[in-house]
N, C-alpha and C positions, 0 to 999 in steps of 0.2 A: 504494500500500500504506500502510497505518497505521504510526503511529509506532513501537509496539510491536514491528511486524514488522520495519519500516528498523531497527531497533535490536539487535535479535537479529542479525540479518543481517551488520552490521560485528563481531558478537563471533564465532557461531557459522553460517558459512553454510548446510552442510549441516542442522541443527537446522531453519534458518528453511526453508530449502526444504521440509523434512516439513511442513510447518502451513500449506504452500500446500493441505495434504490435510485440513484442520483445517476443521470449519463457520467458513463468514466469521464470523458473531454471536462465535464465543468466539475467534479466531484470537488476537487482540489480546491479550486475558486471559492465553491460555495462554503468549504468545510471553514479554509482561513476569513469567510466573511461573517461567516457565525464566530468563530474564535474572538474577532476583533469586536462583534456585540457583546461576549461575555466578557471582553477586559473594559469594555466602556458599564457595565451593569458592574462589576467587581470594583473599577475603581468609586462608582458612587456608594456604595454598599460600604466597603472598608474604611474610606477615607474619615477620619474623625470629627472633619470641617468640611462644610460645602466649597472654599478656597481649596483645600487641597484636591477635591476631587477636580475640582476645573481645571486646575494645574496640570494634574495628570489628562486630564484629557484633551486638553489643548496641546500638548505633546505630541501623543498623535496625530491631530490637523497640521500641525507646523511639520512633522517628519516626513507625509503624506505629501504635504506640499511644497518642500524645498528636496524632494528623494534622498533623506535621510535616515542615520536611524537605523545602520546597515549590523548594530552590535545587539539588536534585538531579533530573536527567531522570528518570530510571526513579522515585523517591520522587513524584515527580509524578503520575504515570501512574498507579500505584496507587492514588495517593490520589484518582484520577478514577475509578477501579472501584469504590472503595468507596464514595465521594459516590451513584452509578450502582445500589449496591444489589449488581455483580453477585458479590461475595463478601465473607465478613465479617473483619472485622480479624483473628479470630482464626487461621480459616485462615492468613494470612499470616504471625502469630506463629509458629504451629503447627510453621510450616514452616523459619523460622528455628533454633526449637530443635532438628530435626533437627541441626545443623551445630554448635550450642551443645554440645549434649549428645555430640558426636563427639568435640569438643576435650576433654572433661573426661574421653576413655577413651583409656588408651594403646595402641600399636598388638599389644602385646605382650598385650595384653589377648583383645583382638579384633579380630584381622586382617581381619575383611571388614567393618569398621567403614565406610569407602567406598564399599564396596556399599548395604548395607544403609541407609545413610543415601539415597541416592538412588535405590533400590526404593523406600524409605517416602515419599519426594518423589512420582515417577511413579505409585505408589498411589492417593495422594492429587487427584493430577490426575483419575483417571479414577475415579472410584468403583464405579459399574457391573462393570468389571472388573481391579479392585483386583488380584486374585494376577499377572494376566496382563500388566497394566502395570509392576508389581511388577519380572517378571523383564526386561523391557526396559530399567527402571533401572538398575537392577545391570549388566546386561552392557554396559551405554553407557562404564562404569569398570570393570570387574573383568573382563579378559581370559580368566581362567579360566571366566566365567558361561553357560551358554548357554538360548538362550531355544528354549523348544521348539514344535514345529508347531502342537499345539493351542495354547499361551497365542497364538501371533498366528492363528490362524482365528479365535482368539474378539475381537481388536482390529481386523477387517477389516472394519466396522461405519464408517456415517456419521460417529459422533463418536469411534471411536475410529482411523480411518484414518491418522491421523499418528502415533499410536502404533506401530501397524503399521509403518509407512514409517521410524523408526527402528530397528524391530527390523530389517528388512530392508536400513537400511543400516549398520549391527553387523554382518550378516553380510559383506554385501561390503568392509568395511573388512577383517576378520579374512581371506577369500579373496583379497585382494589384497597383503596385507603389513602394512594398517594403515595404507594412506594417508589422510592428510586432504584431500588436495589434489587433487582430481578434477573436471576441467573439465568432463565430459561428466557430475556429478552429475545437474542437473536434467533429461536426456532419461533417465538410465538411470530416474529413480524416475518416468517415464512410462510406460517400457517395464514396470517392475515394478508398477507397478498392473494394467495391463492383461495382465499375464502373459509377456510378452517376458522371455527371459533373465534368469530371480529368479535370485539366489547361493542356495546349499544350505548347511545347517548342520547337524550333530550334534542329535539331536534330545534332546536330556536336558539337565535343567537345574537348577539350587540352588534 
């Protein structure tokens, strides 16, 4: 497996196993584009101060934007897709200021600020079908969310199969309590492509 992918993998297992459903050509892309959402979700989450978290994250826009940044793995990698042509800087900025512009709104403000920042990330990922990865974002964080049967029939698509494959395992995190920790992940999301024993969900959704 590519680097991108080993690297997802030690952060987010379950994530990486969906994007074994990903075309090989973009696996990599996608794997280091989610990697770079959960260091922008990490650094707001740890950071002690709302300063330090924009600090760190304004790193990343500036290292993005001046091709910098070559002493970091993931900083790396990206800057090998862009060398590569397969997406432009700006996407990658783009994508940052989701998380930018999250810090600068209180929660008292707008509570589904968490959502909504990673519906616009998963949007983004898929363009073709923008609403429908949309709601797979959102419910990946916002427990209340739920992704309904049309938005994934319409992600059951070559390149949006991994899309899919996390909608479907949202659902079975939520039918089983919310584990993360499931040995038998990789045979269930075999069973569940080929139709063996999907989890069921509420079909309505934000």
């Amino acid at each position: 497996m590519s680097g991108g992918w080993q690297a997802l993998r030690e952060t987010d297992r379950d994530l990486a196993l969906a994007l074994l459903f990903a075309p090989a050509a973009s696996r990599d892309l996608i794997a280091d584009r989610l990697s770079l959402a959960i260091e922008a979700e990490t650094a707001m989450k740890l950071a002690s101060e709302p300063m330090l978290a924009a600090i760190r994250l304004q790193w990343w826009v500036e290292a993005i934007q001046n091709v910098s940044g070559e002493s970091v793995p993931l900083m790396e990698r990206l800057l090998g897709h862009l060398d590569r042509g397969s997406l432009a800087s700006a996407d990658l900025v783009a994508q940052m200021e989701l998380w930018q512009d999250r810090l600068s709104i209180s929660p008292e403000d707008s509570p589904n600020a968490i959502g909504d920042c990673w519906a616009d990330c998963f949007g983004a990922l898929l363009p073709p079908q923008e609403q429908a990865a949309r709601q797979v974002g959102r419910a990946l964080v916002d427990p209340d969310a739920r992704i309904g049967d049309e938005a994934l029939g319409l992600l059951a698509t070559a390149e949006g199969r991994w899309l899919w494959m996390i909608g479907m395992l949202v659902r079975h995190r939520r039918a089983t309590g919310g584990s993360h920790d499931d040995p038998l992940m990789a045979w269930r999301m075999v069973g569940w492509r080929f139709g063996f024993r999907r989890p069921s969900s509420p079909t309505t959704s934000r």
